[in-house]
N, C-alpha and C positions, 0 to 999 in steps of 0.2 A: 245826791245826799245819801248817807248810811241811815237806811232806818230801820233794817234788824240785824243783828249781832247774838251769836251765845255765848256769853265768857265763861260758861262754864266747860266749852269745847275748846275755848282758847286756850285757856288754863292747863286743861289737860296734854293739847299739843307742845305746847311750854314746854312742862314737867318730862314729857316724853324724848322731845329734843334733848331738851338738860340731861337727861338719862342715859340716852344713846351716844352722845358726845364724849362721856364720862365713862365709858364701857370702850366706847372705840379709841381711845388715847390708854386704856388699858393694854387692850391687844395688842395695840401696836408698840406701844414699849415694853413688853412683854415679847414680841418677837426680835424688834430689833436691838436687844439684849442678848439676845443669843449669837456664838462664835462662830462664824466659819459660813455664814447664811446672809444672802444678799438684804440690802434695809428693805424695807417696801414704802417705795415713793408714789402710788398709786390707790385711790382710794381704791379701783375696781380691784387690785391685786389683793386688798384687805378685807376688801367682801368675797373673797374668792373661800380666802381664809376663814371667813364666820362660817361659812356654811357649806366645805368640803374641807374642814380644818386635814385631814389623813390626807389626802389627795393633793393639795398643795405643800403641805411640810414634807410630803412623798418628791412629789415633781424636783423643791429646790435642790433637793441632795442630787438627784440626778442632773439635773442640769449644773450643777459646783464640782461632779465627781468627788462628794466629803463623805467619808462616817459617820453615822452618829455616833456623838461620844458620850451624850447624856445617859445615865442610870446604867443597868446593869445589861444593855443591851450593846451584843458588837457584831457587825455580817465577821464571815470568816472568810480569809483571803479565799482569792478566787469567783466568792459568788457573785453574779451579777446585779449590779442593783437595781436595773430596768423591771426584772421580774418579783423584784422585795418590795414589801407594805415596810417602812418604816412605822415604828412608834413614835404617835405623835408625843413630847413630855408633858405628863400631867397637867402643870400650871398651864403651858399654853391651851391643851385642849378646854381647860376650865376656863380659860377668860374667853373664848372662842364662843364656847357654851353661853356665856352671861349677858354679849355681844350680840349674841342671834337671838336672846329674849328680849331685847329693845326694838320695838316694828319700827322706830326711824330709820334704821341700818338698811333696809332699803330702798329709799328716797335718794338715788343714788346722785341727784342735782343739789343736794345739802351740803356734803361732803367732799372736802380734798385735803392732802396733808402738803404741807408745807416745808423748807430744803430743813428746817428744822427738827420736822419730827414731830411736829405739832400738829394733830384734828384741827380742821378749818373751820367754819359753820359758814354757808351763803346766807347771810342776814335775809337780803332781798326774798331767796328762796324761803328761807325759814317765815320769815314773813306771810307771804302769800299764802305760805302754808296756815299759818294760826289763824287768817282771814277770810281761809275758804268758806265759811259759813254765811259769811257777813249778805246780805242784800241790799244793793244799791238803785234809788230811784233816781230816775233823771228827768222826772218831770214832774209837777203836782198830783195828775191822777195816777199815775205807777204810786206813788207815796198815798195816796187813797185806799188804794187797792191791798199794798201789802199791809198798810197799820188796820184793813179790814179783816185780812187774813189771820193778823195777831191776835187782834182782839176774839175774832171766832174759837181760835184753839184756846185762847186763857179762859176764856166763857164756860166750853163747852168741857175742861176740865175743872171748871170747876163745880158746873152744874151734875158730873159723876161725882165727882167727891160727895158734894148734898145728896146725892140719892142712894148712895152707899153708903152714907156714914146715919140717914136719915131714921127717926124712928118708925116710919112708914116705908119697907122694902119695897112696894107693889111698884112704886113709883114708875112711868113710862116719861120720856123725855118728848115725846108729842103732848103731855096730857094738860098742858097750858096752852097749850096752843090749837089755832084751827087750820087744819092744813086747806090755801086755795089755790095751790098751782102743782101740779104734777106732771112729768114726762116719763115714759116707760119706766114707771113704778117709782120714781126719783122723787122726794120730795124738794119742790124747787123753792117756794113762795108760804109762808105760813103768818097768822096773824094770833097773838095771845085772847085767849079768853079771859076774863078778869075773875069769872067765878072759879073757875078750874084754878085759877094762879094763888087765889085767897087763899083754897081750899091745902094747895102743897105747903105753902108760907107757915099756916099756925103745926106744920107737921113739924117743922124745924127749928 
């Protein structure tokens, strides 16, 4: 049974998928709009692209023996172009750039394109991924255990908030309490005091 979840991590991997989806169907029609330059059928050839955009838009020219013909740049006959840095164009190195600011681009089990030219998303993948948080019991005491562990952290923030936010700063978070179990200096076992607990109460 699911019995912690953060949808607010969920949300976020969401938004982030959604993002990086949207950025990598950029690049990629963004490259393979361009003439003379093989398509890229390959996610991994497309992350090759976010993140050595020079070095890849280098390689294809040599590998096609083409020019580049975009803007005001042209090798002159004879030079080799094993030993030339092409310029990469503008647009592409920009959506290249936009592409590699989405941290889903390397979840490289999300992603494949299709004969179409279309960004894929592995749902299943994508999934797993927004669920990674999630904690699942499979028995009644695992489900004991972890809604104890919940409950400790929502407690014990919110018992900082009352002490910070309190008109009495001195506050110590032992100071209701009586410590009776201790292991190498750990506080294991504690039992509330009632006078101690009145006394923080009318502070609030």
């Amino acid at each position: 049974m699911l019995v912690y979840q953060d949808e607010a991590y969920k949300q976020k991997t969401r938004n982030e998928i959604a993002g990086a989806k949207a950025a990598l169907q950029n690049l990629l029609d963004e490259w393979n709009s361009m003439e003379d330059l093989p398509k890229i059928t390959n996610y991994r050839d497309l992350f090759k692209l976010i993140h050595v955009p020079q070095k890849f838009y280098s390689d294809q020219f040599q590998a096609e023996g083409k020019k580049p013909v975009q803007g005001s740049f042209a090798l002159q006959p004879g030079v080799n172009l094993k030993f030339t840095t092409v310029p990469v164009p503008n647009s592409l190195y920009v959506k290249a750039r936009e592409a590699k600011q989405q941290i889903m681009n390397g979840h490289l089990e999300l992603w494949s394109i299709d004969e179409n030219g279309k960004i894929v998303l592995d749902e299943t993948a994508a999934q797993n991924l927004v669920n990674s948080m999630d904690v699942i019991a499979e028995n009644i005491e695992q489900k004991k255990f972890i809604d104890a562990v919940i409950s400790y952290k929502e407690a014990g923030n919110y018992l900082h908030d009352c002490l910070i936010n309190g008109t009495t700063l001195g506050f110590s978070f032992s100071t209701p309490y009586e410590i009776i179990e201790r292991h190498s200096g750990n506080i294991l076992r504690v039992e509330i005091v009632p006078d101690a607990l009145r006394s923080m109460v009318k502070e609030l």
